[in-house]
C-alpha positions in Angstrom: 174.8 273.1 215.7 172.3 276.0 215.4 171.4 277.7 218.3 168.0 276.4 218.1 169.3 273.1 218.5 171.8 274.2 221.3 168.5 275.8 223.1 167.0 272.8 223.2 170.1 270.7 224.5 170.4 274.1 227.2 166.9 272.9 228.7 167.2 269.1 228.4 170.4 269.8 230.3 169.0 271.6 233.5 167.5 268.1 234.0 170.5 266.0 234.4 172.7 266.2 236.7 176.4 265.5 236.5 178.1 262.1 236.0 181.8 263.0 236.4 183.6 265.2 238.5 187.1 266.9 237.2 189.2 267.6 240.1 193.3 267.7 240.1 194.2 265.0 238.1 192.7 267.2 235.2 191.6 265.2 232.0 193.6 261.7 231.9 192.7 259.5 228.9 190.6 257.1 231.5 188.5 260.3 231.9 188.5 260.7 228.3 187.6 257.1 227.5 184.6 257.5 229.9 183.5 260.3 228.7 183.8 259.2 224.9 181.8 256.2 226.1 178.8 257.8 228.1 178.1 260.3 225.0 177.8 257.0 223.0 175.3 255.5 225.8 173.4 258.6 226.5 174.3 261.4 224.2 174.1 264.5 226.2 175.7 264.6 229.7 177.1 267.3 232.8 180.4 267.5 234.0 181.2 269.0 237.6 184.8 270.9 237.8 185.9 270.7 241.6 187.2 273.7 243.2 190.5 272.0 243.6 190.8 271.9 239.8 193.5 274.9 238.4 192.6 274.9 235.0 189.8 277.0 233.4 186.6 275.1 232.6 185.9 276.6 229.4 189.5 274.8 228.2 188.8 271.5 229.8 185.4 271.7 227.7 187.2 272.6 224.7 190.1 269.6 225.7 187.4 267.8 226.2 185.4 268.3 222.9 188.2 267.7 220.6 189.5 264.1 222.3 185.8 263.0 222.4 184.6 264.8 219.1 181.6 266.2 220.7 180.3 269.6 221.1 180.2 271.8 223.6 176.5 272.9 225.0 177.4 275.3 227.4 179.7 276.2 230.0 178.2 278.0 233.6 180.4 278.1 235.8 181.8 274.9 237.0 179.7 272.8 234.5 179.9 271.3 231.3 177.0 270.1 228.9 178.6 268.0 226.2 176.6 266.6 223.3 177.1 263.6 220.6 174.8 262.3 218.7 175.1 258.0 219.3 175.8 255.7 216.5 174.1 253.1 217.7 171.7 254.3 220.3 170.1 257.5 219.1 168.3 259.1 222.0 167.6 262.6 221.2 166.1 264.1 218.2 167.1 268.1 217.7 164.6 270.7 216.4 165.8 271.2 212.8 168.1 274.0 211.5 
């Protein structure tokens, strides 16, 4: 992804706001599954990380990234912007490289 393209996702992402929340039961393959499954639906989406959560978000992005192979948009501070591009229902066109 260039950074063009990952500019683009940055704004497109200030939009949205997050669909799961990642507390204390970390990442659990039900939160992988729906996570693999909303980046097919929508393609780009926001995580939350709770306070209550002990691990580092930049890891559970990166966790994250690899069991859903997606890519990581950014990561501020308790929230994750994860991007896919959809088999079947492609939503968002990126600038190109």
């Amino acid at each position: 992804m260039t950074s063009k393209q990952r500019s683009y996702l940055k704004g497109l992402a200030m939009k949205i706001e997050p669909i799961f929340q990642i507390g204390k039961g970390r990442i659990s393959p039900e939160l992988t599954e729906a996570v693999s499954e909303a980046l097919e639906a929508r393609e780009l989406i926001k995580l939350s990380v709770l306070n209550n959560c002990l691990e580092e978000p930049k890891e559970l992005a990166s966790v994250l990234a690899d069991r859903t192979h997606s890519e990581i948009v950014q990561v501020i501070g308790k929230k994750i912007v994860l991007y896919r591009e959809s088999k079947t229902k492609k939503k968002l066109e990126l600038p190109k490289a």
